[in-house]
C-alpha positions as CSV (number, residue, x, y, z in Angstrom):
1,X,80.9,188.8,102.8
2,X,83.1,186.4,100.8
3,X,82.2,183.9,103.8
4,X,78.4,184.5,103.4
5,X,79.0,183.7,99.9
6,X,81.0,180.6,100.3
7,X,78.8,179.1,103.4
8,X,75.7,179.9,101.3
9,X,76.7,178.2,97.6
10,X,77.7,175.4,100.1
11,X,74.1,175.1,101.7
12,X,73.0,175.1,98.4
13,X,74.8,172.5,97.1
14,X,74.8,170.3,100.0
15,X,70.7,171.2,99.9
16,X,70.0,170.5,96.2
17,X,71.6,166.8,96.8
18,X,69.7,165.8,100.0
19,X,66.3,166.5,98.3
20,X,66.4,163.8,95.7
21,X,67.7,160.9,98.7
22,X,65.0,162.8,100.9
23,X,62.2,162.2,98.3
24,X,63.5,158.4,97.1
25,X,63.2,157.8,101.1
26,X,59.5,158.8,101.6
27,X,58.5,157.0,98.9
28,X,60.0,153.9,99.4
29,X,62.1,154.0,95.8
30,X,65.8,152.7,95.5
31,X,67.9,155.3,94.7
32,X,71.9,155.4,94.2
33,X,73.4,156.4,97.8
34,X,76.9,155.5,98.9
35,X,75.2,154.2,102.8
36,X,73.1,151.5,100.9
37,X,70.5,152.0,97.8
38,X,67.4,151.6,99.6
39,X,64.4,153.5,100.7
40,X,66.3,154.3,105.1
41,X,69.3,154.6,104.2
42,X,68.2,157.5,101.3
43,X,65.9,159.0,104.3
44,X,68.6,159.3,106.4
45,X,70.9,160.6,103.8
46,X,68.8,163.2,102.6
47,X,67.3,164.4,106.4
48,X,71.3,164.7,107.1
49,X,72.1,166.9,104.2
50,X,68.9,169.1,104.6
51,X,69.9,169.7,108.5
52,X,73.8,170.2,107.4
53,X,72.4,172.7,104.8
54,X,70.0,174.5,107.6
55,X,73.3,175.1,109.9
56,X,75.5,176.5,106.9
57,X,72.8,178.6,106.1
58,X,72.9,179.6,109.7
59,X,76.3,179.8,110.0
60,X,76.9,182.1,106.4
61,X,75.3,184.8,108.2
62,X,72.6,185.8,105.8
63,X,71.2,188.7,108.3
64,X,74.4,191.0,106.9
65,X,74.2,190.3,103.3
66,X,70.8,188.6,102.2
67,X,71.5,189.3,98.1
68,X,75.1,187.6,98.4
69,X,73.5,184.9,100.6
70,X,70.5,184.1,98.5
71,X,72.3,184.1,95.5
72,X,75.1,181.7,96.6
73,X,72.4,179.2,97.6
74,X,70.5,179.8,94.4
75,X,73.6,179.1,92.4
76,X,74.6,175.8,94.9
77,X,71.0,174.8,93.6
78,X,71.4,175.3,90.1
79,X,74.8,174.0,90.0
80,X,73.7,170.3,91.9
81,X,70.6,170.4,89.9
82,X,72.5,170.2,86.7
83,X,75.3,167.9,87.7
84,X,71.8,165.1,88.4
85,X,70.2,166.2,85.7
86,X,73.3,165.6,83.2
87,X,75.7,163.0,84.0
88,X,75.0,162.5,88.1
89,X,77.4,160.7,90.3
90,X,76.5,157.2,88.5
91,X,76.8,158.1,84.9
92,X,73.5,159.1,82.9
93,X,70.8,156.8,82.5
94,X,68.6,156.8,79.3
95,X,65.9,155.4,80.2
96,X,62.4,155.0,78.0
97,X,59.0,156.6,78.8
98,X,57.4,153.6,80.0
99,X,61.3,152.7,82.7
100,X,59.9,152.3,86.3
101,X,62.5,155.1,87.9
């Protein structure tokens, strides 16, 4: 079970952070990405992390233990979604209601 657990918070977290690069690469918006800034290189960023996520999914075994499993990837979620939401991996930007982002 622990390895369900383990795999699945990973999915999550590896998950949570290719769908910001994902969406900044199908919309053609620069986003902060350590294989270039730019619309392709976020696309292929954030396609790699959301097929890495799908195979540890796959690999944590949910079929066994679907509570552990879901939970794990709901916290991986939560836990990503508040490291971008607060400081990020490029310090916190305040920007103004009007900022282009």
């Amino acid at each position: 079970m622990w390895q369900t657990i383990v795999l699945s918070l990973l999915a999550g977290l590896v998950g949570g952070n290719a769908l910001p690069h994902f969406l900044r690469g199908i919309t053609k918006r620069r986003y902060p990405n350590v294989m270039g800034n730019g619309p392709v290189p976020n696309l292929v960023a954030g396609w790699a992390g959301l097929v890495l996520a799908a195979l540890l999914g796959y690999w944590a075994g949910p079929g066994a233990h679907p509570a552990p499993a879901f939970a794990g990837v709901a916290v991986g979620v939560l836990l990503i979604g508040l490291f971008h939401a607060g400081p990020g991996a490029f310090g916190r930007r305040d920007e103004g209601p009007g900022a282009p982002g």
